[in-house]
LOVO-861938 format. One record per residue (C-alpha): residue in three letters; x negated, y negated, z; residue number from 1. Coordinates in steps of 0.02 Angstrom, whole numbers, plus 50000, padded with zeros to 5 digits. Layout:
<nodes>
+------+-------+-------+-------+------+
: resn :  east : north :    up : resi :
+------+-------+-------+-------+------+
:  ala :     X :     Y :     Z :  NUM :
...
+------+-------+-------+-------+------+
</nodes>
This chain:
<nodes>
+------+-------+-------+-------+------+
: resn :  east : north :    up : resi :
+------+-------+-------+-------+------+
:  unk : 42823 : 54483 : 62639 :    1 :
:  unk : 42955 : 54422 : 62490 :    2 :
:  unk : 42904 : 54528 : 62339 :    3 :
:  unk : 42963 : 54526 : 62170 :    4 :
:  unk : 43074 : 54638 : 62048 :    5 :
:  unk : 42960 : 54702 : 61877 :    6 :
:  unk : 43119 : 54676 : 61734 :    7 :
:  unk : 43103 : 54667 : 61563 :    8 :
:  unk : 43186 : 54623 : 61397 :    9 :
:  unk : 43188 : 54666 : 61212 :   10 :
:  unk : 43108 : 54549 : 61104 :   11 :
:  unk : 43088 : 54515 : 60899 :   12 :
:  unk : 42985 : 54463 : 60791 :   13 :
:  unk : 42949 : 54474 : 60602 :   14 :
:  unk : 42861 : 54629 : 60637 :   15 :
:  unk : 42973 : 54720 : 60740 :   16 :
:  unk : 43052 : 54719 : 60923 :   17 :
:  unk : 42937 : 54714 : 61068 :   18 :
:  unk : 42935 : 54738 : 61252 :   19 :
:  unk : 42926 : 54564 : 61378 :   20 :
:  unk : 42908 : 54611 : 61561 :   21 :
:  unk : 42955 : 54465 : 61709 :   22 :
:  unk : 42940 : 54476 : 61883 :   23 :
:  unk : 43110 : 54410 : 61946 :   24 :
:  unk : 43088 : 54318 : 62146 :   25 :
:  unk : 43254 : 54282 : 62247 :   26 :
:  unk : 43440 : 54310 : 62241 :   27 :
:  unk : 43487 : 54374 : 62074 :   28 :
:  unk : 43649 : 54258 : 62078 :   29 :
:  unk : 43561 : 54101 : 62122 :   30 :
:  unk : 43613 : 53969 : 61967 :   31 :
:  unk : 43450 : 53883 : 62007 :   32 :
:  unk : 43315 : 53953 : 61904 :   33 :
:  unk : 43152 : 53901 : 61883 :   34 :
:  unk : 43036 : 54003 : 61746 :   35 :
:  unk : 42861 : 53987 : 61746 :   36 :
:  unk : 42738 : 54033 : 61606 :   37 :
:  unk : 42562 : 54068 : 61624 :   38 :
:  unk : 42392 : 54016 : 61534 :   39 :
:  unk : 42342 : 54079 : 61356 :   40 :
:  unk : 42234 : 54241 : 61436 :   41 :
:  unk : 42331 : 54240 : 61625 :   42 :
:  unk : 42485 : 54341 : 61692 :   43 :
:  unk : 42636 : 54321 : 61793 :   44 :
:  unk : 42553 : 54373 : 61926 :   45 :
:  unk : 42463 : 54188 : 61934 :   46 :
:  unk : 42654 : 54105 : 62017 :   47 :
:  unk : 42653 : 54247 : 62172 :   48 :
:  unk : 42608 : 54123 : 62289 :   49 :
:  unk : 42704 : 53975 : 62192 :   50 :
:  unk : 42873 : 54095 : 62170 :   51 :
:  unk : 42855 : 54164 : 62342 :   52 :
:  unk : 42860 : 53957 : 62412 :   53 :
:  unk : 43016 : 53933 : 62308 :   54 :
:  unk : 43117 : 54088 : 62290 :   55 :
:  unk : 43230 : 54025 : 62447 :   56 :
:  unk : 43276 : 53875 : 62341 :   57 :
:  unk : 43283 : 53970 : 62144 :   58 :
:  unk : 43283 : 54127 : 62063 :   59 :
:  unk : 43113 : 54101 : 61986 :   60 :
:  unk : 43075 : 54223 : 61842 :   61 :
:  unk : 42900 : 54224 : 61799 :   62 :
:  unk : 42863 : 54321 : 61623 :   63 :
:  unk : 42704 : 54412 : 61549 :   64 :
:  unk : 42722 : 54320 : 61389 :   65 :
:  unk : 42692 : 54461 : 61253 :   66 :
:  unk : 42512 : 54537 : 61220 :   67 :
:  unk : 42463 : 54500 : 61408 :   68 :
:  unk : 42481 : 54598 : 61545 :   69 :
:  unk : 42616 : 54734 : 61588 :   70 :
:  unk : 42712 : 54675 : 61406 :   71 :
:  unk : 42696 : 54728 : 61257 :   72 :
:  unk : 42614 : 54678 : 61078 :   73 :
:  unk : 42638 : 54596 : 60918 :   74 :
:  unk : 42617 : 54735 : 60771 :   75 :
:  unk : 42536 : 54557 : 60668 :   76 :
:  unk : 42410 : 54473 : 60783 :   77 :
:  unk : 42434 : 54346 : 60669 :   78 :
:  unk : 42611 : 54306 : 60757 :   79 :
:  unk : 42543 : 54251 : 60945 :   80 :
:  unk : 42595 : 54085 : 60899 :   81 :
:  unk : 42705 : 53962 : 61002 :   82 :
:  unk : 42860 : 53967 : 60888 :   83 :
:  unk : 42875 : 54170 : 60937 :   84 :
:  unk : 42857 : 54129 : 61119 :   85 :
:  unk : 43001 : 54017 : 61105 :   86 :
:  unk : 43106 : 54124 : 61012 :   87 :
:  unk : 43040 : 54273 : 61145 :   88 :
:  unk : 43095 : 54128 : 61306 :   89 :
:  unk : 43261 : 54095 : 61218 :   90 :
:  unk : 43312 : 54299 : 61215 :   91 :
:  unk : 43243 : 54285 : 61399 :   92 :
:  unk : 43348 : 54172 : 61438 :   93 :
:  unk : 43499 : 54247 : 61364 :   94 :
:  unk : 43470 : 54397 : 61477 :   95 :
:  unk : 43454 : 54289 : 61657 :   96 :
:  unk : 43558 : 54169 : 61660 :   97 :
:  unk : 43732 : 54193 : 61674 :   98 :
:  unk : 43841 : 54107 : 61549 :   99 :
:  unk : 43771 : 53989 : 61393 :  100 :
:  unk : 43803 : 53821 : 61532 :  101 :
:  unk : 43688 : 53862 : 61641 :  102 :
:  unk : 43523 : 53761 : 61654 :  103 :
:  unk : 43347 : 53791 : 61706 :  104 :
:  unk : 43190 : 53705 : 61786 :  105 :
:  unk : 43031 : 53750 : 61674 :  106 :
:  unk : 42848 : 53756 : 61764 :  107 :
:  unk : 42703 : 53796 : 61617 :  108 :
:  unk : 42522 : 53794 : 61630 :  109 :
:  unk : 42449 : 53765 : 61468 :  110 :
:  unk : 42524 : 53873 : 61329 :  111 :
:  unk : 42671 : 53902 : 61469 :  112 :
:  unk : 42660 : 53708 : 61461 :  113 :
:  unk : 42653 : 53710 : 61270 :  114 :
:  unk : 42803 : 53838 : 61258 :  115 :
:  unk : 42919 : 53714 : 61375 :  116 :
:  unk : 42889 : 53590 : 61256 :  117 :
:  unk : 42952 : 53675 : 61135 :  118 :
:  unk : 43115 : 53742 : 61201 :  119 :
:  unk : 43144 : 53569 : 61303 :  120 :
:  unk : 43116 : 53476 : 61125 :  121 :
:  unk : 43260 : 53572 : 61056 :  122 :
:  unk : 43461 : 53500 : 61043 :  123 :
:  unk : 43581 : 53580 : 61166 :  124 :
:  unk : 43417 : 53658 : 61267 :  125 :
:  unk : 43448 : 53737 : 61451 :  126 :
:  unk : 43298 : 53641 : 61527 :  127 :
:  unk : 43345 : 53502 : 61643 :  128 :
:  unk : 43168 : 53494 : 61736 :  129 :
:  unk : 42994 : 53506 : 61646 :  130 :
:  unk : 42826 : 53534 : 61719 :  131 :
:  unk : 42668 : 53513 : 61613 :  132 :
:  unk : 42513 : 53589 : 61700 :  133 :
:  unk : 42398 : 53510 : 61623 :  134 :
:  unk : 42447 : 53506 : 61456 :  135 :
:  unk : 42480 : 53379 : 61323 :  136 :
:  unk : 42515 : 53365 : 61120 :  137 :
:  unk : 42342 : 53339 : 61119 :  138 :
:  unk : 42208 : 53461 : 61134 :  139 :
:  unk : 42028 : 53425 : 61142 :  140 :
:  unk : 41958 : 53529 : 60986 :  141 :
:  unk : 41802 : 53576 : 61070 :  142 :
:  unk : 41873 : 53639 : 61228 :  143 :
:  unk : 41993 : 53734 : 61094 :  144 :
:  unk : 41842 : 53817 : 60998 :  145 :
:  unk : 41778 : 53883 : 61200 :  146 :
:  unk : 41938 : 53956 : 61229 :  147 :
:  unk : 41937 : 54035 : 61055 :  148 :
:  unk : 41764 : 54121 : 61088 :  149 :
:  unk : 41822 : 54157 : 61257 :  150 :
:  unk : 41969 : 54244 : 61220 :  151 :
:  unk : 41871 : 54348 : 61072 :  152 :
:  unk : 41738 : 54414 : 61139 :  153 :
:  unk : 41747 : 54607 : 61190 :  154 :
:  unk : 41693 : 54626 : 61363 :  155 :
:  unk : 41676 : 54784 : 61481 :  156 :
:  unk : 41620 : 54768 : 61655 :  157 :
:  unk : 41539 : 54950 : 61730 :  158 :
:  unk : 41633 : 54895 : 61897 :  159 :
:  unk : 41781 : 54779 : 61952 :  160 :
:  unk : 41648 : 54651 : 62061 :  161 :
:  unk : 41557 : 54632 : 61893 :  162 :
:  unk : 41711 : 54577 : 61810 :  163 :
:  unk : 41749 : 54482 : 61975 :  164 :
:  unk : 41608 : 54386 : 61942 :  165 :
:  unk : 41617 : 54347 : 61771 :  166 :
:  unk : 41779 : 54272 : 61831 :  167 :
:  unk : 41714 : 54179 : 61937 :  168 :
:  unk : 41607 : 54101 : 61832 :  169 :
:  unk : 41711 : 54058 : 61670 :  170 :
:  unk : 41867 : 54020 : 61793 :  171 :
:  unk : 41726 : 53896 : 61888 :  172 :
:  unk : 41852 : 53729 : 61819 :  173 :
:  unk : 41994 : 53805 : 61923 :  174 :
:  unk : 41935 : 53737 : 62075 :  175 :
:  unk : 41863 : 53785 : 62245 :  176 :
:  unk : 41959 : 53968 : 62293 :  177 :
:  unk : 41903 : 54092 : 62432 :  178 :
:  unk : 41839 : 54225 : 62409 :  179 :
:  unk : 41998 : 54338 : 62437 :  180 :
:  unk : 42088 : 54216 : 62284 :  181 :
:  unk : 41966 : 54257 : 62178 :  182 :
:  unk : 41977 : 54426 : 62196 :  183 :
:  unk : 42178 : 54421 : 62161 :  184 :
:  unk : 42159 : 54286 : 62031 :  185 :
:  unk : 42039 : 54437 : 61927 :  186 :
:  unk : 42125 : 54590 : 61975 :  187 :
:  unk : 42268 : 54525 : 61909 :  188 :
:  unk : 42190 : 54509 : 61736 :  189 :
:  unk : 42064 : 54650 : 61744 :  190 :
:  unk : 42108 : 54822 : 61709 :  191 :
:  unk : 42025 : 54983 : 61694 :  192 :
:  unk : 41981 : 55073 : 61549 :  193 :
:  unk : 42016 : 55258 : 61527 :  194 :
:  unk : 41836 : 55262 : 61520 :  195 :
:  unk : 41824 : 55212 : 61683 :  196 :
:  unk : 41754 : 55044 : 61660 :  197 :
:  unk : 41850 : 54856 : 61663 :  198 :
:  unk : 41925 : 54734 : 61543 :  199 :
:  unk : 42017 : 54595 : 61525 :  200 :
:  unk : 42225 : 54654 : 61522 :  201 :
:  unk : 42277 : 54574 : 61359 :  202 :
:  unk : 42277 : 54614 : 61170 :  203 :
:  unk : 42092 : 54554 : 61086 :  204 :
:  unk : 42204 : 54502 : 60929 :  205 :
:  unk : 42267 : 54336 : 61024 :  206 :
:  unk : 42104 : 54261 : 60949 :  207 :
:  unk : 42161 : 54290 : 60762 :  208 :
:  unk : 42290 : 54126 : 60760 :  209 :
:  unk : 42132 : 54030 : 60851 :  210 :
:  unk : 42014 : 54073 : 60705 :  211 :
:  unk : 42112 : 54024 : 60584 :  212 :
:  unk : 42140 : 53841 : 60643 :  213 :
:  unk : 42056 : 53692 : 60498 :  214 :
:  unk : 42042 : 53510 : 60531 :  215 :
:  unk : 42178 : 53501 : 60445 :  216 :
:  unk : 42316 : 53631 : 60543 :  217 :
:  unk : 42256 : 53543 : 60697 :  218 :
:  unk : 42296 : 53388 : 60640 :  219 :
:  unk : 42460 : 53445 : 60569 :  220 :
:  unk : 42497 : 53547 : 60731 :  221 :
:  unk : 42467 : 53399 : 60844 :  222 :
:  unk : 42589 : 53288 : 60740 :  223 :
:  unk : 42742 : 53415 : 60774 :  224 :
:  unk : 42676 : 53438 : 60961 :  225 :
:  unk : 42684 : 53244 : 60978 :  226 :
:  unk : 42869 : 53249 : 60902 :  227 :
:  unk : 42936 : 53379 : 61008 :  228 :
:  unk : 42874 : 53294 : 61162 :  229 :
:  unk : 42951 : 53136 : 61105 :  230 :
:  unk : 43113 : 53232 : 61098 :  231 :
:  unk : 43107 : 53272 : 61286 :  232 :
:  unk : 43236 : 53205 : 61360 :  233 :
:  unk : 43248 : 53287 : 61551 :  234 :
:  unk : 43130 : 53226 : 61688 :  235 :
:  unk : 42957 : 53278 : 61682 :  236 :
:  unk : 42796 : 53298 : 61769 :  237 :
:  unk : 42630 : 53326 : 61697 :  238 :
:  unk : 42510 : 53370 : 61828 :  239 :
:  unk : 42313 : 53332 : 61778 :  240 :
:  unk : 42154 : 53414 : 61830 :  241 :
:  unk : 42045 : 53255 : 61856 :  242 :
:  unk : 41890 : 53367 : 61758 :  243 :
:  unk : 42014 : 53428 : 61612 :  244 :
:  unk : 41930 : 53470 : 61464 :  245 :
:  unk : 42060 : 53512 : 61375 :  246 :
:  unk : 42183 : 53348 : 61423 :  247 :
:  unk : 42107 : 53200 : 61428 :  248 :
:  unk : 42163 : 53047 : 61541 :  249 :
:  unk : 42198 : 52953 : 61408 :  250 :
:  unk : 42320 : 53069 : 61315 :  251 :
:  unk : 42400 : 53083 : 61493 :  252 :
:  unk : 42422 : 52905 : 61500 :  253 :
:  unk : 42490 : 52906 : 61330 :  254 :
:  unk : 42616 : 53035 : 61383 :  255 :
:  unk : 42671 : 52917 : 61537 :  256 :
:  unk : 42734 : 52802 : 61415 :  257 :
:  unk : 42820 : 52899 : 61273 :  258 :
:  unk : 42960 : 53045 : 61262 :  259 :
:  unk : 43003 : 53081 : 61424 :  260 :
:  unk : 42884 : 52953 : 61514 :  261 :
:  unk : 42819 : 53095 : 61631 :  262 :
:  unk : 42751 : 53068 : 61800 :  263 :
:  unk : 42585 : 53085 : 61815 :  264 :
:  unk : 42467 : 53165 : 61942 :  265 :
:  unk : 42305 : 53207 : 61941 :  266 :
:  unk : 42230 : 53325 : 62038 :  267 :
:  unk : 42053 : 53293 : 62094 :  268 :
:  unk : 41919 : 53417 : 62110 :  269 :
:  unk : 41976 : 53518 : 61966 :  270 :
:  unk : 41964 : 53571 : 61785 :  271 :
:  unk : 42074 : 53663 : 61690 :  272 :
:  unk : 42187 : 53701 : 61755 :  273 :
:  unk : 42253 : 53688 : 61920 :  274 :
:  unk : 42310 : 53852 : 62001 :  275 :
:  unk : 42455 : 53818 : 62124 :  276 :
:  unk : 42404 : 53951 : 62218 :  277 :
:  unk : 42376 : 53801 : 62360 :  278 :
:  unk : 42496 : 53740 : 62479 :  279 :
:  unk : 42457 : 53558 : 62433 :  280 :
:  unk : 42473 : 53597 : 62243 :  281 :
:  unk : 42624 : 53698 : 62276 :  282 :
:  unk : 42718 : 53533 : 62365 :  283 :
:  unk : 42684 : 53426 : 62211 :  284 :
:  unk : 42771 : 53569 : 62118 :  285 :
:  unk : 42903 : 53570 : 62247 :  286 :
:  unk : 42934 : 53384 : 62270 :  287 :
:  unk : 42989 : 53338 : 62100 :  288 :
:  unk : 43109 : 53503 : 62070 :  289 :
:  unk : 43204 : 53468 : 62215 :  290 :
:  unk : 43209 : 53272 : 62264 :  291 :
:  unk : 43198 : 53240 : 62063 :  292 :
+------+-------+-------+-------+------+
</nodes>
């Protein structure tokens, strides 16, 4: 079985430097490489079956954005914001690809989506393919204030099938999985304790930034998420779960006709968001960055 190399990178931020870790999939001299970012509370981990479908075709380098997983933290919580992940993908990006011409393909699933925005939005950026995964400029403010409690709460499970099943349960909108996915998709973001018992493998302060959102920051942050999708200019596909709480069809729609006019498909079945751990998911992915 194709397995990956664990790299990783020196970041900065207002605070200090930090550690990023990737898991890099292929042949290191490939000039096609796709990057794909995970969910607000996921890992890198999530694209194993996703990276291992592609890696004949890209060198696909799949990050633990910082506070998740086998990275590092922020010294001020306050900092797990978009604009550092961009600036964290840019220095990422320095280190993989192999002179300042080269271009990548971008898959993100939800702040992975939100974080390709950003860095396709910008003049002279290196991404010439964009997926969305479920992801738009605008997000629904209630299922915003669930993922804010979700992501704050400080849970410890006495065993791993007790954590198993509490993700399970508030992963429920990712679909049908068997049972041996669901067991990967929460031992990759379980971890135990040196007490013994398990919890959840990223840094409790990525709920600060989601407590401090007002009516009014939303509002304000959905205006500049609008115009940096309506600088997009490279091909783009937002893929929909049909049951999305947190993108609705409509905003899809609107996002089919504006910026980069994505293509749109929706996914049936499913919440957010979908996993691509599935073969059929997988060939949507697959489709558009190679016959695009």
């Amino acid at each position: 079985m194709v397995e990956a190399k664990i790299k990783s990178v020196q970041c900065l931020s207002m605070a200090g430097l930090h550690r990023m870790v990737y898991k890099e999939w292929g042949e290191p001299d490939n000039p096609d490489v796709l990057v794909c970012v995970h969910g607000v509370t996921r890992v890198s981990d999530d694209f194993d079956n996703l990276a291992r479908a592609l890696c004949k075709d890209f060198r696909v380098i799949c990050p633990d954005v910082v506070g998740r997983g086998r990275s590092g933290k922020l010294r001020n919580p306050d900092l797990y914001r978009i604009p550092q992940y961009v600036a964290d993908m840019v220095t990422l990006l320095a280190r993989v690809l192999a002179d300042e011409k080269q271009t990548v393909s971008w898959f993100g699933t939800s702040m992975g989506g939100l974080i390709g925005m950003g860095l396709a939005s910008l003049p002279e950026t290196p991404v010439k393919k964009l997926v969305l995964n479920d992801i738009g400029p605008v997000l629904d403010g209630v299922a915003l204030r669930r993922i804010g409690d979700y992501i704050g709460q400080e849970l410890r499970f006495p065993s791993f099938e007790a954590g198993l099943q509490w993700v399970r349960e508030v992963s429920r909108p990712f679909g049908l999985h068997s049972d041996e996915e669901w067991h990967k998709l929460a031992s990759d973001v379980l971890r135990q304790d040196t007490d013994g018992q398990w919890v959840r493998h990223y840094d409790m302060g990525l709920a600060q930034p989601f407590r401090s959102i007002t009516p009014e920051s939303a509002q304000a942050d959905q205006a500049m998420l609008w115009a940096a999708y309506d600088a997009i200019r490279c091909p783009t596909l937002l893929v929909r779960g049909a049951q999305s709480d947190l993108l609705s069809h409509d905003t899809a729609l609107a996002m089919t006709q504006r910026g980069p006019k994505a293509r749109l498909v929706e996914i049936s079945d499913v919440g957010h968001a979908p996993t691509f751990m599935h073969e059929d998911q997988i060939a949507i992915a697959r489709d558009f960055l190679l016959n695009t």
